[in-house]
Backbone as a chain_set.jsonl record, in Angstrom:
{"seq": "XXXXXXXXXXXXXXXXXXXXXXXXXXXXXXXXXXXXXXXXXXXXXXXXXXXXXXXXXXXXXXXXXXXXXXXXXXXXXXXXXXXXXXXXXXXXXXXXXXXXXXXXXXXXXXX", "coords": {"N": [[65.229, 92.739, 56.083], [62.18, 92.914, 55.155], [60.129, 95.114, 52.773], [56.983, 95.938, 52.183], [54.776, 97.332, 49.234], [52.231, 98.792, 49.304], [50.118, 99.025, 47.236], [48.056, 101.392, 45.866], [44.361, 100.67, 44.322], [44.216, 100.099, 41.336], [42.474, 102.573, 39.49], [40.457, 101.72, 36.563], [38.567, 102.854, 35.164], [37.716, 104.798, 32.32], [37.795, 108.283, 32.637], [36.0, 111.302, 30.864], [35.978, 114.797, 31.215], [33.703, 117.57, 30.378], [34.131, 120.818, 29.896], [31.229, 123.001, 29.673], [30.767, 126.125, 27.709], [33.284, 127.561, 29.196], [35.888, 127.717, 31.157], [37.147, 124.528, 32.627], [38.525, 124.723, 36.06], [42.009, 123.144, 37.031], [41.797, 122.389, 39.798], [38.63, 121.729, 40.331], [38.325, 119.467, 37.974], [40.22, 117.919, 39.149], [38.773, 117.437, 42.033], [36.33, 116.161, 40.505], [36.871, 114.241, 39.232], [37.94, 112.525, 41.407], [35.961, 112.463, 42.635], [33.995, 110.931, 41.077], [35.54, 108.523, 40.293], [35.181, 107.123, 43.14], [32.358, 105.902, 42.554], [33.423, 103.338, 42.124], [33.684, 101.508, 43.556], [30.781, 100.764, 44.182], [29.969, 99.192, 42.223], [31.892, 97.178, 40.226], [31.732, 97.022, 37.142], [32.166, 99.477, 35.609], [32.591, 101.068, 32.81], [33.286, 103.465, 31.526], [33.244, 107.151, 32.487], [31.356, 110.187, 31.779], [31.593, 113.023, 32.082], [29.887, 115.943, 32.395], [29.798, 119.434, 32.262], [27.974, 122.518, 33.132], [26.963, 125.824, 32.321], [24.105, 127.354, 32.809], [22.405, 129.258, 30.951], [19.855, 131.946, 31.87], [22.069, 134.287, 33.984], [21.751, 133.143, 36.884], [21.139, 132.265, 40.329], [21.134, 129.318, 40.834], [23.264, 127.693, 38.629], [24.761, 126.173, 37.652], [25.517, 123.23, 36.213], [25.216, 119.817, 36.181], [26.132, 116.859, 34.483], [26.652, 113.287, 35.239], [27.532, 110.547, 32.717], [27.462, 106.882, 32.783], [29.271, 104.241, 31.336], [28.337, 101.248, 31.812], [28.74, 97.828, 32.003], [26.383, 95.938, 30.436], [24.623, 97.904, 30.18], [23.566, 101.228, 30.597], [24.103, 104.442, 33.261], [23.254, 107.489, 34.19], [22.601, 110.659, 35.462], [21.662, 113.858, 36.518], [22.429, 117.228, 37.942], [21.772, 120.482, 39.018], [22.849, 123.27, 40.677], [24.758, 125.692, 42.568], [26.855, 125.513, 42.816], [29.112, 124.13, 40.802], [30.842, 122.087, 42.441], [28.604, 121.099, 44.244], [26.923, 120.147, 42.469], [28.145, 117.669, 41.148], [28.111, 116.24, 43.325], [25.761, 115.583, 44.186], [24.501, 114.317, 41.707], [27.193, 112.181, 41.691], [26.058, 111.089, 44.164], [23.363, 110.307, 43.635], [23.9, 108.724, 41.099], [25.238, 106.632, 42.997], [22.893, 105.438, 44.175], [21.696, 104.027, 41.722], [23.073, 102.463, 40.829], [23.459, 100.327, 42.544], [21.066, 99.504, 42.897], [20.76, 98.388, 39.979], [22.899, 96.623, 40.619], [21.38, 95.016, 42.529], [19.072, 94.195, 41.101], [20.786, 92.976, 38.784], [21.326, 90.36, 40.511], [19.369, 88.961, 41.071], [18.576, 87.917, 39.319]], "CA": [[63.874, 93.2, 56.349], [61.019, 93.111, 54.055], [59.52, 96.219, 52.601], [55.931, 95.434, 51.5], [54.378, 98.159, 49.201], [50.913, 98.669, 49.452], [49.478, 99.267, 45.718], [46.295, 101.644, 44.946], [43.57, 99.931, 43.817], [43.759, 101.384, 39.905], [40.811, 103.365, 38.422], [40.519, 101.587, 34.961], [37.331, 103.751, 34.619], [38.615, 106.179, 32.136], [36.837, 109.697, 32.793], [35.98, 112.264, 30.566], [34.986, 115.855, 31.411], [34.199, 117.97, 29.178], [33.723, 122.025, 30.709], [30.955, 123.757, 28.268], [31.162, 127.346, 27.715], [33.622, 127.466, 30.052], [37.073, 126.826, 31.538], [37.149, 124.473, 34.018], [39.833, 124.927, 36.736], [42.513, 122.176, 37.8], [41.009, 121.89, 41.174], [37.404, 121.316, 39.56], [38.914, 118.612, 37.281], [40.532, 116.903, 40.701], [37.553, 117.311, 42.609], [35.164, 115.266, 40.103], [37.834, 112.808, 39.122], [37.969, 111.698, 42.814], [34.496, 111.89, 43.398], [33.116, 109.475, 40.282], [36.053, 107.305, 41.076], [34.11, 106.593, 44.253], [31.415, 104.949, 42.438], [33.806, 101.642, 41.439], [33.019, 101.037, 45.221], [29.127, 100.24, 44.247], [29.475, 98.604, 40.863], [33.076, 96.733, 39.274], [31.717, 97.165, 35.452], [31.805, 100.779, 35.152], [33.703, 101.217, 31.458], [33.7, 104.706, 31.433], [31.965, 108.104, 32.816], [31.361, 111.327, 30.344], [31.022, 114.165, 33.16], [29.328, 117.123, 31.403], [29.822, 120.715, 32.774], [28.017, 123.625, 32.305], [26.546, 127.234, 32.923], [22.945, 127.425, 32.318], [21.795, 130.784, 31.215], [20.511, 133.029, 32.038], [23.052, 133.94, 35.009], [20.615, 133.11, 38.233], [21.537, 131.603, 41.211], [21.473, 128.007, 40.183], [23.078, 128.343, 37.16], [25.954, 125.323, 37.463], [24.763, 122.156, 35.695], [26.694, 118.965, 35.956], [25.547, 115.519, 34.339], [27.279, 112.235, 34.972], [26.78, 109.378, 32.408], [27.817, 106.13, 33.233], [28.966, 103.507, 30.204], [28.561, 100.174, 32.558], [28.635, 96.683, 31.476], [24.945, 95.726, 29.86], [23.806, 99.199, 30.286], [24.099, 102.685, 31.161], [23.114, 104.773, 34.579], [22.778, 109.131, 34.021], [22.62, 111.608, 36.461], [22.268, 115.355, 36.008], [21.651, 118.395, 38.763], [22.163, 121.754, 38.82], [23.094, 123.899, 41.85], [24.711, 127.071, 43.14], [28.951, 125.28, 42.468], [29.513, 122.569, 40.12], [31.111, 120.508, 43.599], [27.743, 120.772, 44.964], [26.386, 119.417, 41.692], [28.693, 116.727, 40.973], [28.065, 115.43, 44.589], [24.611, 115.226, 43.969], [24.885, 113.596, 40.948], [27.552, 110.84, 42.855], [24.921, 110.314, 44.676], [22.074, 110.446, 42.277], [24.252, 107.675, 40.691], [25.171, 105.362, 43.839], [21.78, 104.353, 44.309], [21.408, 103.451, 41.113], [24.244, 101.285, 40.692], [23.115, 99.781, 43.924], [19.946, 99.006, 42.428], [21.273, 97.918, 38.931], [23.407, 95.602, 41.258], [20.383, 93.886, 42.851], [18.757, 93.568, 39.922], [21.524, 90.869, 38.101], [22.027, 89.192, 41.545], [18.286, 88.808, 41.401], [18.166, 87.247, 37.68]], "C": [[63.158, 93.479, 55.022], [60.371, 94.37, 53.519], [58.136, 95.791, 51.887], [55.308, 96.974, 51.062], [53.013, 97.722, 48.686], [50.485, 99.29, 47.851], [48.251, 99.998, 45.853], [46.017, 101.016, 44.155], [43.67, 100.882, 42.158], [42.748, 101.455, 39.115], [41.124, 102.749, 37.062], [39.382, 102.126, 34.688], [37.985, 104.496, 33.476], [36.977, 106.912, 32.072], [37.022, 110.749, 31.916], [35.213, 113.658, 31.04], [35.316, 116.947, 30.737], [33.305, 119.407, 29.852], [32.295, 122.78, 29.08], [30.626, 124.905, 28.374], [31.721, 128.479, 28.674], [35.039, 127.377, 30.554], [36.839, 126.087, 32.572], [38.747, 124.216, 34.499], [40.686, 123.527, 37.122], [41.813, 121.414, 39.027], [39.449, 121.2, 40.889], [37.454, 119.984, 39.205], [38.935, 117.649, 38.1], [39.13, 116.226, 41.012], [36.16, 115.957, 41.538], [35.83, 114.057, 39.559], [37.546, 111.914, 40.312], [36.483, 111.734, 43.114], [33.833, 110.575, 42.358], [34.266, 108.632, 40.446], [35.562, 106.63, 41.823], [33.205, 105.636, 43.767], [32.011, 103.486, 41.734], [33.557, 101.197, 42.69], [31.838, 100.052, 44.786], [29.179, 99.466, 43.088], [31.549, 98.397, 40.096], [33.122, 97.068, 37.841], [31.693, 98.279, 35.153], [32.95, 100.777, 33.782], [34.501, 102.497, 31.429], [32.87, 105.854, 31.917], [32.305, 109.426, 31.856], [30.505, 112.176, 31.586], [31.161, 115.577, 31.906], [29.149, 118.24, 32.501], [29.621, 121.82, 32.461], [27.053, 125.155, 32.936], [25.539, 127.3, 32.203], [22.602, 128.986, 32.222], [20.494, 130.859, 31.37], [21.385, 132.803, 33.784], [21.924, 134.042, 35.974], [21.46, 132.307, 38.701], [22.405, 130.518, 40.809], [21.545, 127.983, 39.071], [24.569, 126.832, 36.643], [25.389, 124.008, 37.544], [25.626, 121.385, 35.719], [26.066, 117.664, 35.54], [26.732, 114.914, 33.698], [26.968, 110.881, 33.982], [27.913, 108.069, 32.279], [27.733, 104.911, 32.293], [29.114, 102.301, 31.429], [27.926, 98.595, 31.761], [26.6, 95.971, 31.337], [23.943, 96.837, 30.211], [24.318, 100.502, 30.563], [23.306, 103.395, 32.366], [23.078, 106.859, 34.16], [22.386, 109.706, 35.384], [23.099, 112.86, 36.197], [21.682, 116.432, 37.233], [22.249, 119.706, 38.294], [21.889, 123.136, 40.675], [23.812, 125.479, 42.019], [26.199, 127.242, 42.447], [28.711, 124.082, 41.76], [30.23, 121.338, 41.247], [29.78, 120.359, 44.269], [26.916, 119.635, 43.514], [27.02, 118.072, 41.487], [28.627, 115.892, 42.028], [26.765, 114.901, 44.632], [24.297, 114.243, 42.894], [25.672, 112.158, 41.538], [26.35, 110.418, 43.678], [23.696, 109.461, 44.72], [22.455, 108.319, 41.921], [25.16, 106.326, 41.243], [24.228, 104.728, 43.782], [21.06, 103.907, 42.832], [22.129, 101.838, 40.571], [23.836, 100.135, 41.646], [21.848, 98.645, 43.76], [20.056, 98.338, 40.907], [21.694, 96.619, 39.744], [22.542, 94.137, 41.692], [19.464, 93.417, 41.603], [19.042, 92.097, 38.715], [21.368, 89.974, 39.109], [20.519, 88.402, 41.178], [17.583, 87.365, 40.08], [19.083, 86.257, 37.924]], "O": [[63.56, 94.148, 54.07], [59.798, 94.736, 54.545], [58.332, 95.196, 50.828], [55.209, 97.838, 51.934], [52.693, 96.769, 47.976], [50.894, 100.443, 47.722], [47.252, 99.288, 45.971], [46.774, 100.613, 43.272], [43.273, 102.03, 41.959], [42.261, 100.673, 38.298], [42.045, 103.25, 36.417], [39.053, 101.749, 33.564], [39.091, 104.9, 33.834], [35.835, 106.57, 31.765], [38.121, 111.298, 31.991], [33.995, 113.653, 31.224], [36.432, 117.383, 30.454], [32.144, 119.297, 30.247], [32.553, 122.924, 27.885], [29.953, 125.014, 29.4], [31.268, 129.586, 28.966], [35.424, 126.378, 29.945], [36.351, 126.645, 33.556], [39.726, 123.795, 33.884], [39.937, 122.668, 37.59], [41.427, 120.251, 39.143], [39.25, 120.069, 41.332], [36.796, 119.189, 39.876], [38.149, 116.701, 38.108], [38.565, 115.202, 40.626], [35.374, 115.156, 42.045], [35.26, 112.968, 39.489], [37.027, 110.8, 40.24], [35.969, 110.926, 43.887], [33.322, 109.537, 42.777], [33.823, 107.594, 40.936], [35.352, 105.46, 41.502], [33.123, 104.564, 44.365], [31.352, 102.72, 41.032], [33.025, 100.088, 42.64], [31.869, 98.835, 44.964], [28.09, 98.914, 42.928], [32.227, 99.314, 39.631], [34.175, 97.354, 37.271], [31.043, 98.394, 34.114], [34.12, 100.447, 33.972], [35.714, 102.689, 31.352], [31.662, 105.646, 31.805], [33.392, 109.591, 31.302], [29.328, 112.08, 31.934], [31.978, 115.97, 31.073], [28.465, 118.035, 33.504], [30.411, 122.456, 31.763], [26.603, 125.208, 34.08], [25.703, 127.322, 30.983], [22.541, 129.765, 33.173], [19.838, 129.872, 31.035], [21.402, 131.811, 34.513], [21.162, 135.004, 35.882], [22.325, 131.697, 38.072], [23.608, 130.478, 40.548], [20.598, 128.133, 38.299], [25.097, 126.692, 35.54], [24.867, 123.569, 38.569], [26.772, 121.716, 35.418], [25.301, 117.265, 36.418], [27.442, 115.197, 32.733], [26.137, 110.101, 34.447], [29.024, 108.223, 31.771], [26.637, 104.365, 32.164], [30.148, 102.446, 32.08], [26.878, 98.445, 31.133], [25.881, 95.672, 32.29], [22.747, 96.696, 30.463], [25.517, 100.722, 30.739], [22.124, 103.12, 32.57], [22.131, 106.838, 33.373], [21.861, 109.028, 36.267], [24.229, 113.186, 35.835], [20.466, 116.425, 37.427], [23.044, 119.882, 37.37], [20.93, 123.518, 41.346], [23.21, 126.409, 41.483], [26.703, 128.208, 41.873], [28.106, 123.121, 42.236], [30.217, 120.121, 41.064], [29.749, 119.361, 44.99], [26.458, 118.515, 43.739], [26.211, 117.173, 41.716], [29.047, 114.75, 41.843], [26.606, 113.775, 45.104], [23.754, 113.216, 43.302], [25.001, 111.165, 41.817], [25.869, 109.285, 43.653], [23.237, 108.52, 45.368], [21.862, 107.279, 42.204], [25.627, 105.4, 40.58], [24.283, 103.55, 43.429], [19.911, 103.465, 42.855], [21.784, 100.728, 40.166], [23.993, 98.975, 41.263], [21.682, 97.514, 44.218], [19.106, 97.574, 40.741], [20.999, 95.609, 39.631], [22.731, 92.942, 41.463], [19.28, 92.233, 41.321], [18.448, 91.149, 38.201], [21.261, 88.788, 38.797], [20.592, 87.185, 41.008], [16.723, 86.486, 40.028], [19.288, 85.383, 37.081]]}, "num_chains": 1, "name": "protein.A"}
């Protein structure tokens, strides 16, 4: 009998994130790893992403800043919010920077 193993697709994105004046936690780390992963879905050329994390003073509410930037083959895409939790920001951001990719995308097909 055959054993067939199923392979993850592997992230050659490499990701940096870099916490600023700050620790950020393991779980944090996880959490935005697996979420800009997500965007090799919308776009194959992504090189690399440079996730930026940080605490805007003064301390108010929305005070957790997160900007994604995106090194992708004949260009770059950016995305930055700021929210209440750095997972609400970083989701926004993913998002921010699906529909751009999306739209980058149609753009070559288009040329």
């Amino acid at each position: 009998m055959l054993i067939r193993e199923q392979k993850k697709k592997e992230v050659n994105m490499d990701i940096r994130i870099q916490a600023i004046h700050f620790d950020a936690t393991e779980q944090l780390e996880a959490f935005t790893r697996k979420k800009v992963s997500k965007l090799e879905q919308y776009f194959d050329g992504i090189i690399s992403a440079e996730v930026t994390l940080k605490v805007v003073k003064p301390e108010t509410a929305n005070n957790k800043q997160a900007g994604i930037l995106l090194n992708i083959k004949n260009g770059e895409c950016f995305a930055e919010k700021v929210n209440d939790s750095f997972e609400e920001s970083v989701d926004e951001c993913v998002e921010a920077l699906e529909k751009q990719l999306v739209k980058f995308k149609e753009k070559i097909r288009t040329k």
